[in-house]
N, CA, C and O atoms as CSV, one atom per row, in Angstrom:
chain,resi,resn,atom,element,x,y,z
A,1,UNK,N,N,-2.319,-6.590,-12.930
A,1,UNK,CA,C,-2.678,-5.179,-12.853
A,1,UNK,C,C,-3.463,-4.954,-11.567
A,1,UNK,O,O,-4.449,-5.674,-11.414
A,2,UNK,N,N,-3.175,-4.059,-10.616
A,2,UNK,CA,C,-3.708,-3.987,-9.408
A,2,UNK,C,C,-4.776,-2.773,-9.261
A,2,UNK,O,O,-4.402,-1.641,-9.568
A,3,UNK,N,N,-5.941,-2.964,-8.850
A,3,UNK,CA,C,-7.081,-2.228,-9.001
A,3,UNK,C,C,-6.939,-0.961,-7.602
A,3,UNK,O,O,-6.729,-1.065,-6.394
A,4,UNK,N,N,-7.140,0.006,-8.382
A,4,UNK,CA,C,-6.734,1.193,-7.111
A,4,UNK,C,C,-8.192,2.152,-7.392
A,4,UNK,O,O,-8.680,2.618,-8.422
A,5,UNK,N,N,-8.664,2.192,-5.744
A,5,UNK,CA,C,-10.092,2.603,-6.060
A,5,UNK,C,C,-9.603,4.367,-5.564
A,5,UNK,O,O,-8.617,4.431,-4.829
A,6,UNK,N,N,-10.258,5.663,-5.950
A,6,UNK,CA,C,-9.783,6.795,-5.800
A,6,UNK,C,C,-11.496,7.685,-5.376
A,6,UNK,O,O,-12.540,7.758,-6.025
A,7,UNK,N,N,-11.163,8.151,-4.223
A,7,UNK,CA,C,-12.574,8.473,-3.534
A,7,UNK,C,C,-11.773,9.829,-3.302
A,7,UNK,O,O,-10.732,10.075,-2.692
A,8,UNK,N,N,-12.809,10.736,-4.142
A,8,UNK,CA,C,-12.701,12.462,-3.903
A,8,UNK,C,C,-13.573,13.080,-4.565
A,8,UNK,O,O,-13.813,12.757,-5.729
A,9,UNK,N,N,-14.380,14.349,-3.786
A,9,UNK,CA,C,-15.377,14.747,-4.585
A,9,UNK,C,C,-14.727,15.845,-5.408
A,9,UNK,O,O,-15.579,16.426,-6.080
A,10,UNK,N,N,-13.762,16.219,-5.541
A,10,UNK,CA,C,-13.148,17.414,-7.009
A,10,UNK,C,C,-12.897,16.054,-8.104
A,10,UNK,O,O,-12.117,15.103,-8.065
A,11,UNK,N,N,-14.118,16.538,-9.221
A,11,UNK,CA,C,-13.774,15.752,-10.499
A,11,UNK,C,C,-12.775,15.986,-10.561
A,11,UNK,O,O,-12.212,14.892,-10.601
A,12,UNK,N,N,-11.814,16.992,-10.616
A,12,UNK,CA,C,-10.785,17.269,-11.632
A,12,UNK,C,C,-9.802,16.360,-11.135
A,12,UNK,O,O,-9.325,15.483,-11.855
A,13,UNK,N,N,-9.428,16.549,-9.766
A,13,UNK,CA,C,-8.136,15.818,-9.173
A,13,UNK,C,C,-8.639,14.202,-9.470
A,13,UNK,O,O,-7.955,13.388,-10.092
A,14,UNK,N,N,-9.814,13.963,-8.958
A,14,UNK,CA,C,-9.918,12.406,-9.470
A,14,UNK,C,C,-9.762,11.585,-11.055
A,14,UNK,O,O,-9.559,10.401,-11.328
A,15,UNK,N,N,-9.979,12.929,-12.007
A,15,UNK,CA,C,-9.542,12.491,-13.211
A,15,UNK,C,C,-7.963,12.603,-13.518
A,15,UNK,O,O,-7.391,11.897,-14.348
A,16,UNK,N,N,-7.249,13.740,-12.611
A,16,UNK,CA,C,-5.975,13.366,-13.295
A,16,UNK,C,C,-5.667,12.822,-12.082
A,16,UNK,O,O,-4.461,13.070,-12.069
A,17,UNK,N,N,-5.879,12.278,-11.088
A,17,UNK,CA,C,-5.288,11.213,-10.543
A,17,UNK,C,C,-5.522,9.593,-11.099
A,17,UNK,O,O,-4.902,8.648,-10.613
A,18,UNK,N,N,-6.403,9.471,-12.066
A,18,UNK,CA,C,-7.138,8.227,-12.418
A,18,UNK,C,C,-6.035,8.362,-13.422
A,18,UNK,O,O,-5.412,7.306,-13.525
A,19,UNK,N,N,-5.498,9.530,-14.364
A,19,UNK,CA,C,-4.832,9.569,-15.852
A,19,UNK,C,C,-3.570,9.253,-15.282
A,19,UNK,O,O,-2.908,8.669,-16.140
A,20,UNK,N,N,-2.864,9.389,-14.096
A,20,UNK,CA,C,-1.653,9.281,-13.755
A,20,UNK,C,C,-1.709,7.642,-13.743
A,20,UNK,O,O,-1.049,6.849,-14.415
A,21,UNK,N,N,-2.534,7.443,-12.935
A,21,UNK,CA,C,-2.370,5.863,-12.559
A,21,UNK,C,C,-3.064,4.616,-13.729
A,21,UNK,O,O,-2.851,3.428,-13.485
A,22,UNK,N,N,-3.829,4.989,-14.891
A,22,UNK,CA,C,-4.229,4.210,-15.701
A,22,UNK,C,C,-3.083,3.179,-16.373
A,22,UNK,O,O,-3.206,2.003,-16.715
A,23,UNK,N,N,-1.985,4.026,-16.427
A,23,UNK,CA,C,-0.981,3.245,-17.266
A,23,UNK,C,C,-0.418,2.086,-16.955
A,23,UNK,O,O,0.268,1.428,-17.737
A,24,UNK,N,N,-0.799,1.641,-15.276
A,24,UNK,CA,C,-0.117,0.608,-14.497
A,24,UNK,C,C,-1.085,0.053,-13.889
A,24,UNK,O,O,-0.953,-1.117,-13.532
A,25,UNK,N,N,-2.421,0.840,-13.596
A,25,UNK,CA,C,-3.398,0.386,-12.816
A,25,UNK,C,C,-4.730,0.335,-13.259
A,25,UNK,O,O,-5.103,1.304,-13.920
A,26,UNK,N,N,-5.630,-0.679,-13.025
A,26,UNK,CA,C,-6.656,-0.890,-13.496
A,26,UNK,C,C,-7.458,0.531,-12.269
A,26,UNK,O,O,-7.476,0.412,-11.044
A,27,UNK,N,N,-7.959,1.601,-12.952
A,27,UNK,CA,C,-8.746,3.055,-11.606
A,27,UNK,C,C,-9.854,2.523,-11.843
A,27,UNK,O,O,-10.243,1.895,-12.828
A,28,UNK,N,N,-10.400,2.824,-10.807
A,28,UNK,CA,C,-11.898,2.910,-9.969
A,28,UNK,C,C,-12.244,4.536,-9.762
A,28,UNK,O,O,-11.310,5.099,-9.190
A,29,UNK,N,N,-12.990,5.133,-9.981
A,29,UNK,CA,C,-13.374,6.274,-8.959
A,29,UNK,C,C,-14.291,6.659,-8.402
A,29,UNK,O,O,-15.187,6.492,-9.229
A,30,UNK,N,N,-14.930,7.275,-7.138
A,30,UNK,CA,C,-15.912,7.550,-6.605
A,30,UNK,C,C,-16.072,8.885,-6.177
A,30,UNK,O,O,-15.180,9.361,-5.476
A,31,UNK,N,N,-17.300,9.748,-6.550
A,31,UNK,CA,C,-17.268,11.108,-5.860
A,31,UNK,C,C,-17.538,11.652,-4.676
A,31,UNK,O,O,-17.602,12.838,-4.352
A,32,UNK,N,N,-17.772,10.163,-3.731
A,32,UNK,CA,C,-17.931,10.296,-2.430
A,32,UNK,C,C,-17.823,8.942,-1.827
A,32,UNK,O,O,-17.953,7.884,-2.443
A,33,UNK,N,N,-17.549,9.094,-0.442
A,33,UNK,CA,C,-17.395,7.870,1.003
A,33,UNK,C,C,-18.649,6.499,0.306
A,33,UNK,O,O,-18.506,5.361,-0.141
A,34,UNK,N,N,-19.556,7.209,0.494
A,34,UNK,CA,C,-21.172,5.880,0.344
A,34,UNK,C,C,-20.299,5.458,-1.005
A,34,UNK,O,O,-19.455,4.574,-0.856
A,35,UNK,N,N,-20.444,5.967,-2.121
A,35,UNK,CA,C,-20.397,5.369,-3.397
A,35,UNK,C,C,-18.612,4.433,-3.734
A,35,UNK,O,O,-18.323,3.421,-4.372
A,36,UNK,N,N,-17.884,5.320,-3.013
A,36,UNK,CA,C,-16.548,4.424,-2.908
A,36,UNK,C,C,-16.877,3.297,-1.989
A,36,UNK,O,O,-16.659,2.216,-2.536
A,37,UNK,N,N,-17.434,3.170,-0.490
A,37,UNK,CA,C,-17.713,1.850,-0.283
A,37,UNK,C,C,-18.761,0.902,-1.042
A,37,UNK,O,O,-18.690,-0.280,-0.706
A,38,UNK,N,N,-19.419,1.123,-1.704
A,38,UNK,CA,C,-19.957,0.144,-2.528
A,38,UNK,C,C,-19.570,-0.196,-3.213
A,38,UNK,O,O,-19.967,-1.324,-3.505
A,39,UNK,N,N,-18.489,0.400,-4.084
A,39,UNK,CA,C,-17.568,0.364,-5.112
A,39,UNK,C,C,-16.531,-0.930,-4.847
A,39,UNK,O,O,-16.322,-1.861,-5.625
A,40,UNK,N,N,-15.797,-0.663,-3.188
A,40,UNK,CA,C,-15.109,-1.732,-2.546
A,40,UNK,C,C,-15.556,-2.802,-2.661
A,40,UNK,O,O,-14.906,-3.674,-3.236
A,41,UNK,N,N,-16.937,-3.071,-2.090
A,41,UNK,CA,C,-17.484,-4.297,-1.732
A,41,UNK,C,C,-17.498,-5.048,-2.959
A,41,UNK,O,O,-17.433,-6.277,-2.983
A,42,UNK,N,N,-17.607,-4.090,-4.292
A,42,UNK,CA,C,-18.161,-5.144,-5.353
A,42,UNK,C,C,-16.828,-5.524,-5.573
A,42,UNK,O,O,-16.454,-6.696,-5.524
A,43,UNK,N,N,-16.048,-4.494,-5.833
A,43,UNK,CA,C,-14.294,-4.733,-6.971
A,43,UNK,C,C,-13.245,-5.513,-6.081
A,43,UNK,O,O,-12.570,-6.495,-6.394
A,44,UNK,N,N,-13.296,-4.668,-4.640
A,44,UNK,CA,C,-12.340,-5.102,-3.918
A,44,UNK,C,C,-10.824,-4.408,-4.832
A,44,UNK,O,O,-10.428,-4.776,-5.938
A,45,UNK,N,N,-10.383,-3.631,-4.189
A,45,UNK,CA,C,-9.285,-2.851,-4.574
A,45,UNK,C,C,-8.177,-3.323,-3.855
A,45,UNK,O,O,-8.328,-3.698,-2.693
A,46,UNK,N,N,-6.882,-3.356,-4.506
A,46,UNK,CA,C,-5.992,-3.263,-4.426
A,46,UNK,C,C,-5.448,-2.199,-3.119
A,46,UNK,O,O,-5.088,-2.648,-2.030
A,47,UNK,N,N,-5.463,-0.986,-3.398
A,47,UNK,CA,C,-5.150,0.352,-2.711
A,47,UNK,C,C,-6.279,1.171,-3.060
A,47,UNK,O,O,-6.534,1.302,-4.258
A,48,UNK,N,N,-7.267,1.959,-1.870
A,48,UNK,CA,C,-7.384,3.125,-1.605
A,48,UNK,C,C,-7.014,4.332,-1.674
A,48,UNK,O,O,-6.170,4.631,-0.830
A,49,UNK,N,N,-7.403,5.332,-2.527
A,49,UNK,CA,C,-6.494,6.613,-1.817
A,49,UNK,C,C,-8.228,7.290,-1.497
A,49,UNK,O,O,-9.265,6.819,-1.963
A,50,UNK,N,N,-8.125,8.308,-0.723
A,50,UNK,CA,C,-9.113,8.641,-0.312
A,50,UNK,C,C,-8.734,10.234,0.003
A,50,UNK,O,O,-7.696,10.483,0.614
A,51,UNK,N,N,-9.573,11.242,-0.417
A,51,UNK,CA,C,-9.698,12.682,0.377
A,51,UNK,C,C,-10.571,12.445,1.945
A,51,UNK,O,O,-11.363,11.631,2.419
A,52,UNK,N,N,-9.843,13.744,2.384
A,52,UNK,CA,C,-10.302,13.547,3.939
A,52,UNK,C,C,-11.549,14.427,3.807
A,52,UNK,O,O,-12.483,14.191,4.574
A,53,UNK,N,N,-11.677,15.573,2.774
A,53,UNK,CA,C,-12.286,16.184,3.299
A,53,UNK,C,C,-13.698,16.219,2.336
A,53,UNK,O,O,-13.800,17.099,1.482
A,54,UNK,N,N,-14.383,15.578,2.457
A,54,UNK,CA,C,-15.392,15.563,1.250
A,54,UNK,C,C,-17.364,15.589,2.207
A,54,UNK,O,O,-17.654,15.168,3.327
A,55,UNK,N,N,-18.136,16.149,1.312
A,55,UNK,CA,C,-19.184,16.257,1.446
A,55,UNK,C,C,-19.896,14.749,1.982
A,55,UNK,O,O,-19.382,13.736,1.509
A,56,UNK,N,N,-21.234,14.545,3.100
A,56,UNK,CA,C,-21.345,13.186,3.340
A,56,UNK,C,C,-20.599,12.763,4.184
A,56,UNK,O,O,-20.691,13.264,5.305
A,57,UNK,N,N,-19.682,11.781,3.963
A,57,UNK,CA,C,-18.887,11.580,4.948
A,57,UNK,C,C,-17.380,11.665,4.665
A,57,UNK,O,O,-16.864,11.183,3.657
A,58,UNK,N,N,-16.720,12.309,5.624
A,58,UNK,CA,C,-15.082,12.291,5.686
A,58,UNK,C,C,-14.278,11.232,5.408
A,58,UNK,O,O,-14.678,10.068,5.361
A,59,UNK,N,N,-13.273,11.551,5.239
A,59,UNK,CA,C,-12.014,10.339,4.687
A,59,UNK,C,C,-11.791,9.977,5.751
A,59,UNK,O,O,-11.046,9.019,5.548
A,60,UNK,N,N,-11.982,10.118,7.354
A,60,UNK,CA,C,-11.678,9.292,8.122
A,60,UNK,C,C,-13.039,8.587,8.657
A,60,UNK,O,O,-12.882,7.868,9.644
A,61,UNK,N,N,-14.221,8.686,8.189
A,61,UNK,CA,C,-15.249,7.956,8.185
A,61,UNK,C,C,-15.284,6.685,6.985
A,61,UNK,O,O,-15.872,5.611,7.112
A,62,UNK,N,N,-14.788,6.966,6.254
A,62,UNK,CA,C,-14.627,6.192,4.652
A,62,UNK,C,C,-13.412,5.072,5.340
A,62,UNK,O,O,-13.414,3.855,5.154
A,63,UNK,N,N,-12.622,5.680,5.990
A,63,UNK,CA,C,-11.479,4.632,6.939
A,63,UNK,C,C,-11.958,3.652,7.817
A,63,UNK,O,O,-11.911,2.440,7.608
A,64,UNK,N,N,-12.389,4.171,8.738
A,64,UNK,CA,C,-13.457,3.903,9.915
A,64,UNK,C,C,-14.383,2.733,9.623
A,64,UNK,O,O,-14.477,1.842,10.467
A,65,UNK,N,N,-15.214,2.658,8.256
A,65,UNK,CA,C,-15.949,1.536,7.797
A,65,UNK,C,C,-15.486,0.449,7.124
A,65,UNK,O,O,-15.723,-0.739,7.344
A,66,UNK,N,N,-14.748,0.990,6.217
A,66,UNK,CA,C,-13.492,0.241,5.656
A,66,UNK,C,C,-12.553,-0.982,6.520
A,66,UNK,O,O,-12.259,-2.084,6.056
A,67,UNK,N,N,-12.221,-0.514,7.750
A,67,UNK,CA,C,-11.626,-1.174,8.232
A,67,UNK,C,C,-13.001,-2.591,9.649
A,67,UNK,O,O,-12.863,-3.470,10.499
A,68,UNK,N,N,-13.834,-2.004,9.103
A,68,UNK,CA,C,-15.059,-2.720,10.009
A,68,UNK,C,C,-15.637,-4.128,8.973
A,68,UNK,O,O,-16.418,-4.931,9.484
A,69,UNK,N,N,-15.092,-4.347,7.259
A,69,UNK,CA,C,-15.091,-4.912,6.628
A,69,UNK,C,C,-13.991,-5.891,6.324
A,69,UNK,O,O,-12.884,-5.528,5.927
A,70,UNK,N,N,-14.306,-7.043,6.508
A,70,UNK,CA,C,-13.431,-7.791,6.543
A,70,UNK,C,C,-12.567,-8.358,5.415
A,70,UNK,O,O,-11.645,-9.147,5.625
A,71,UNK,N,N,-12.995,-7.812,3.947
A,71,UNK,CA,C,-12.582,-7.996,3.037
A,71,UNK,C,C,-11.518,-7.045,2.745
A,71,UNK,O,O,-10.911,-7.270,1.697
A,72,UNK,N,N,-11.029,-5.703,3.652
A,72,UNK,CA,C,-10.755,-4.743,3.119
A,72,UNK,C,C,-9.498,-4.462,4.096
A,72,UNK,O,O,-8.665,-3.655,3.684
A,73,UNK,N,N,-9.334,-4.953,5.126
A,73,UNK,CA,C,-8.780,-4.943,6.188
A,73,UNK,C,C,-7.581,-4.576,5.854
A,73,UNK,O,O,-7.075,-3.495,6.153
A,74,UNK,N,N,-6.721,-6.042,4.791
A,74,UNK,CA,C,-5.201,-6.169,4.377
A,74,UNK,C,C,-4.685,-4.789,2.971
A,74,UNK,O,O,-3.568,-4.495,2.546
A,75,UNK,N,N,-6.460,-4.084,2.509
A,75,UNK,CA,C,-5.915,-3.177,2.003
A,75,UNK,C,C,-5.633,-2.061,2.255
A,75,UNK,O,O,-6.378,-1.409,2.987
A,76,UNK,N,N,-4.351,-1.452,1.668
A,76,UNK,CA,C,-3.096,-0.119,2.040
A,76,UNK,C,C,-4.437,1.152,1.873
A,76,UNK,O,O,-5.177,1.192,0.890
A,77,UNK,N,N,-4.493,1.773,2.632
A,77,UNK,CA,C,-5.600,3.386,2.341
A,77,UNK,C,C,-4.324,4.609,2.774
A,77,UNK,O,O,-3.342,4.788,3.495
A,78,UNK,N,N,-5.056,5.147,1.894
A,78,UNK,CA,C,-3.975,5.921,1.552
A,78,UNK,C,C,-4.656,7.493,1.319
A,78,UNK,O,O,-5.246,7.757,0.271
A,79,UNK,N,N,-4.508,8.435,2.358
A,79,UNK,CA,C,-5.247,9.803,2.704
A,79,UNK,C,C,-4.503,10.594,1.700
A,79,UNK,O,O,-3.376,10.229,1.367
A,80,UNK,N,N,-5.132,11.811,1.113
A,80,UNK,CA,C,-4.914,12.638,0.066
A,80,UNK,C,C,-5.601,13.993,0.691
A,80,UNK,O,O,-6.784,14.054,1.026
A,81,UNK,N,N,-4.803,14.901,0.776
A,81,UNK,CA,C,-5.370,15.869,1.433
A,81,UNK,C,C,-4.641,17.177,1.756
A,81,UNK,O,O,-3.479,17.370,2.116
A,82,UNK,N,N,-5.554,17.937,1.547
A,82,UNK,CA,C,-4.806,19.683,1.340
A,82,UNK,C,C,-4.713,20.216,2.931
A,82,UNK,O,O,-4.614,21.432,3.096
A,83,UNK,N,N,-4.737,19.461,3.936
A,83,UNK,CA,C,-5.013,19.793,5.454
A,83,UNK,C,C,-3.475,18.873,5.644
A,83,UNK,O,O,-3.515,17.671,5.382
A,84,UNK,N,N,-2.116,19.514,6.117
A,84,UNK,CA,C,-1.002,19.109,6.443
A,84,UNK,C,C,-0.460,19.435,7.527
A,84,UNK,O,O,0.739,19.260,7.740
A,85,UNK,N,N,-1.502,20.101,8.594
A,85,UNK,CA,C,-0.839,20.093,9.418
A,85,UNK,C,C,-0.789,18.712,10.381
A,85,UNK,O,O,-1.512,17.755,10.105
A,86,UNK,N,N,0.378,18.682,11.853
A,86,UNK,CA,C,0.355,17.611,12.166
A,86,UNK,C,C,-0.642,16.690,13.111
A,86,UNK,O,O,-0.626,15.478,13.327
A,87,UNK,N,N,-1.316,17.498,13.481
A,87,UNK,CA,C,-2.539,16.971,13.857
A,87,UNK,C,C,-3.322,16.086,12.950
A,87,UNK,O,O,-3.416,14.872,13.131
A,88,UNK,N,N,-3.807,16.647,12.099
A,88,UNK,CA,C,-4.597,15.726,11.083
A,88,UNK,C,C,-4.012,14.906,10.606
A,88,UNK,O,O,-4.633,13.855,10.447
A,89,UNK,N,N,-2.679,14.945,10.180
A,89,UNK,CA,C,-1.582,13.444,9.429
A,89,UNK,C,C,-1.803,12.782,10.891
A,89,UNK,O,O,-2.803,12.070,10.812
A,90,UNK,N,N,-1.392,12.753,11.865
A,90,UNK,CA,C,-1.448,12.006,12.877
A,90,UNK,C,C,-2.634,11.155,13.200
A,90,UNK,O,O,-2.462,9.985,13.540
A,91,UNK,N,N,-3.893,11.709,13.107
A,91,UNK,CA,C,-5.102,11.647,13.552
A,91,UNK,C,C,-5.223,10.445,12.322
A,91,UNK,O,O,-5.623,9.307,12.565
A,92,UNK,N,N,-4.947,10.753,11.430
A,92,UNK,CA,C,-5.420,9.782,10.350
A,92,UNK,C,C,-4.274,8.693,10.475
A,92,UNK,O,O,-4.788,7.574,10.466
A,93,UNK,N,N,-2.790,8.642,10.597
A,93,UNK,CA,C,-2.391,7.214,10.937
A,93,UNK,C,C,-2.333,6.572,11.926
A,93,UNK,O,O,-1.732,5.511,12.093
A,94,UNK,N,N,-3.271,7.465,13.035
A,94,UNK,CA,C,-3.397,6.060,14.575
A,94,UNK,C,C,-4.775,6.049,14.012
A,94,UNK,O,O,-5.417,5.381,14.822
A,95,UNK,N,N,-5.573,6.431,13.059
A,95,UNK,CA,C,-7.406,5.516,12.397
A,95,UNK,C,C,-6.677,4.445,11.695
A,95,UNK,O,O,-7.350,3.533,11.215
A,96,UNK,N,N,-5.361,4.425,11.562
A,96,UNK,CA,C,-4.529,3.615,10.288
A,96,UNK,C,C,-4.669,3.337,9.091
A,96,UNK,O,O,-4.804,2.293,8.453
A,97,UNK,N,N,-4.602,4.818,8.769
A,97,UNK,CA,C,-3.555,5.300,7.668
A,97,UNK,C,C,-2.943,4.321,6.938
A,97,UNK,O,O,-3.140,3.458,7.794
A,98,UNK,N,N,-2.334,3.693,6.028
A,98,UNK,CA,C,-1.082,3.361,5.589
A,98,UNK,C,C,-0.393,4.501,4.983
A,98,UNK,O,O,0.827,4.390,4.866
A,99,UNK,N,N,-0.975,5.619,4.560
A,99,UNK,CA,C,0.205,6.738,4.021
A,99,UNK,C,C,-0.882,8.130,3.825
A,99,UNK,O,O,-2.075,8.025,3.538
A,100,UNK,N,N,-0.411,8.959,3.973
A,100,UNK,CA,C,-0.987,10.575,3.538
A,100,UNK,C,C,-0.194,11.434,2.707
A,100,UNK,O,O,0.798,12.052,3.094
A,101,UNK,N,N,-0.705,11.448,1.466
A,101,UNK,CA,C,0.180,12.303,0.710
A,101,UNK,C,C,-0.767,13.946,1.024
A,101,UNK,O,O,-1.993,13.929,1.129
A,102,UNK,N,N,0.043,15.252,1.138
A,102,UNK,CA,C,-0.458,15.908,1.255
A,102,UNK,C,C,-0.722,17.105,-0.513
A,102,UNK,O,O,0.108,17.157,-1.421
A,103,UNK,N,N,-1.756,17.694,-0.493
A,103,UNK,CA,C,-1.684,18.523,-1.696
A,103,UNK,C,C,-0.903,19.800,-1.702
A,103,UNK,O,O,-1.371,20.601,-0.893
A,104,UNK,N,N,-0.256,20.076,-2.110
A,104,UNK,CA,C,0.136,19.726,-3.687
A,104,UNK,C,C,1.185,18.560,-3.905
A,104,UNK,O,O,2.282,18.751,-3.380
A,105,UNK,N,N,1.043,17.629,-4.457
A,105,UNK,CA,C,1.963,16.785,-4.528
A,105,UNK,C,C,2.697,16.377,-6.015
A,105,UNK,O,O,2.209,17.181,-6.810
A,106,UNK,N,N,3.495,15.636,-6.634
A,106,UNK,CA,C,4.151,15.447,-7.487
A,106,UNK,C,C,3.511,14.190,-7.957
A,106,UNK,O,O,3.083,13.522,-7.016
A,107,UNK,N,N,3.279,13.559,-9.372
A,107,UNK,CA,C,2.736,12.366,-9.862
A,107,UNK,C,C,4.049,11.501,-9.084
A,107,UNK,O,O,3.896,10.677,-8.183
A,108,UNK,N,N,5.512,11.974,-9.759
A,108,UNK,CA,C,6.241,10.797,-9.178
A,108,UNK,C,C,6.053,10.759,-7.672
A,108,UNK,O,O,6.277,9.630,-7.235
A,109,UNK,N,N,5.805,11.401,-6.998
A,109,UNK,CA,C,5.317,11.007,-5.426
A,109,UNK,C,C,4.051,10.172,-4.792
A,109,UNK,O,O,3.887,9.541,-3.748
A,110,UNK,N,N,3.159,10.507,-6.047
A,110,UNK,CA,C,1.845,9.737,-6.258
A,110,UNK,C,C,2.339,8.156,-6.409
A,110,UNK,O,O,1.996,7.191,-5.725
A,111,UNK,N,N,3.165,8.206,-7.417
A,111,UNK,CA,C,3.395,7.246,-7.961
A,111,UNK,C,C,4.401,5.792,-7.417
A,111,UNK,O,O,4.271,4.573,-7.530
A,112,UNK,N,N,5.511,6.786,-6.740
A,112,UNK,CA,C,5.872,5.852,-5.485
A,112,UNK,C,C,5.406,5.441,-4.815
A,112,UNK,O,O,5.775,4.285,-4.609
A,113,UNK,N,N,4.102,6.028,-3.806
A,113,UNK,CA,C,3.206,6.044,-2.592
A,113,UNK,C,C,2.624,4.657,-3.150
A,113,UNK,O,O,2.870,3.541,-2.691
A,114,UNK,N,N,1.785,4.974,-4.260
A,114,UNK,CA,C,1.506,3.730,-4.595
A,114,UNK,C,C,1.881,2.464,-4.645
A,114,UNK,O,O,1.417,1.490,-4.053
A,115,UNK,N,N,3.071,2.579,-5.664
A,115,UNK,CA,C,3.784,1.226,-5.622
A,115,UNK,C,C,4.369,0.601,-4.318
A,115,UNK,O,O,4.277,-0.572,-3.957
A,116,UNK,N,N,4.994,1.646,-3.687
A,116,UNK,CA,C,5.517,1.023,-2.408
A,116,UNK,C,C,4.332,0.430,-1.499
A,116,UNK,O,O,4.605,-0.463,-0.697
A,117,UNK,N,N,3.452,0.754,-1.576
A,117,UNK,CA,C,1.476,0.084,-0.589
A,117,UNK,C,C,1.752,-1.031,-1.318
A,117,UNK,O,O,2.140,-2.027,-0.707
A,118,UNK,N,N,1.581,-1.083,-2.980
A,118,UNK,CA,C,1.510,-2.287,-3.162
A,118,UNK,C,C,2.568,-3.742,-3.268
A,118,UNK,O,O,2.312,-4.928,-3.477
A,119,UNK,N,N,3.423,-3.240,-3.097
A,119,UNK,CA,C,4.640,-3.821,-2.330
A,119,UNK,C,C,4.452,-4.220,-0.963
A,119,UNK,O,O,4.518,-5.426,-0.721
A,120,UNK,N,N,4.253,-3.504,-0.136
A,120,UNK,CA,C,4.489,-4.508,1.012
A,120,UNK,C,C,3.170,-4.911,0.904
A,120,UNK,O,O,3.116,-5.895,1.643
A,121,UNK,N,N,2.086,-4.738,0.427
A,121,UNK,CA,C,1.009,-5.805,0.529
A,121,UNK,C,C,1.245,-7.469,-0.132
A,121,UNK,O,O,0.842,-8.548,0.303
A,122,UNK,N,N,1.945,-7.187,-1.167
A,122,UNK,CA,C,2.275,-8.375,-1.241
A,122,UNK,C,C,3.283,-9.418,-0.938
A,122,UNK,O,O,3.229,-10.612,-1.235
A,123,UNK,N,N,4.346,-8.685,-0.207
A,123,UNK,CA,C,5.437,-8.797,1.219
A,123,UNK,C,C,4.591,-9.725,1.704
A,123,UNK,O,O,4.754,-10.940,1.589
A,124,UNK,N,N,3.288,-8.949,2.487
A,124,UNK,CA,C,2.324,-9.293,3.679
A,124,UNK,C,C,1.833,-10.216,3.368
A,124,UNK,O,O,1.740,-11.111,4.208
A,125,UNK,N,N,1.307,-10.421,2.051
A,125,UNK,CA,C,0.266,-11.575,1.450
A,125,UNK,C,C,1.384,-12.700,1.834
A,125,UNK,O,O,1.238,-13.559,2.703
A,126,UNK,N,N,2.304,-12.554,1.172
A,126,UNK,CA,C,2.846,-13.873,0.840
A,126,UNK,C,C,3.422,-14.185,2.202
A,126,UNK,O,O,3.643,-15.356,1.895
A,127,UNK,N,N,3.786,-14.127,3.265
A,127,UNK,CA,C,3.864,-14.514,4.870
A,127,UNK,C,C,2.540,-14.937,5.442
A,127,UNK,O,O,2.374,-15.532,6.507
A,128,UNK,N,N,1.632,-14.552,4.601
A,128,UNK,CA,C,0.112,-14.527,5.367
A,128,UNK,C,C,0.201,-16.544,4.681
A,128,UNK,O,O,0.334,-17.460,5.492
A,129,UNK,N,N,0.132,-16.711,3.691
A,129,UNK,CA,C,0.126,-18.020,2.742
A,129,UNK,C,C,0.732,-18.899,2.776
A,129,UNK,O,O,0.567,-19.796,1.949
């Protein structure tokens, strides 16, 4: 069961994004950047999804540190966010992104995004070994 940590400050979307993914995935959630990276350090997640736009610090600050940790490096982050234009999708996969779903989105789109991160992570793992 692969642990997927979910950093957004709207309870609501983080609870039915946690209810979509419980059935396959062990959820994590955090209502902000600070408390999702501490969250990382202890659990170590599987996949990230992260809002860009949250109180504190941004989803591309939550990226930004994330990737300055060396435990966290090989994991897929994955931007969630009601801002679609192409500037900002862009901006967030040269911080590297592995995927941006934009809002409004579909569970089965949720739900692919996911599996396919955790797929080639373990593609990746197993070449890494």
């Amino acid at each position: 069961m692969a642990r997927i940590l979910i950093i957004d400050d709207a309870i609501a979307l983080r609870q039915m994004l946690s209810e979509c993914l419980e059935y396959e995935h062990d959820v994590m959630t955090a209502q902000d950047g600070e408390v999702g990276i501490e969250i990382a350090k202890t659990y170590h997640p599987d996949v990230v999804i992260c809002d860009l736009v949250m109180p504190k610090m941004d989803g591309f600050a939550v990226l930004k540190h994330f990737q300055n940790m060396p435990e966290m490096m090989d994991v897929p982050f994955i931007f969630l966010s009601g801002l679609s234009d192409y500037k900002t999708v862009r901006q967030g996969m040269i911080l590297g992104a592995d995927d941006f779903l934009t809002k409004p989105f579909s569970v089965k789109e949720l739900l692919r995004v996911v599996q396919s991160r955790l797929e080639k992570r373990v593609r990746w793992q197993s070449l890494v070994m």
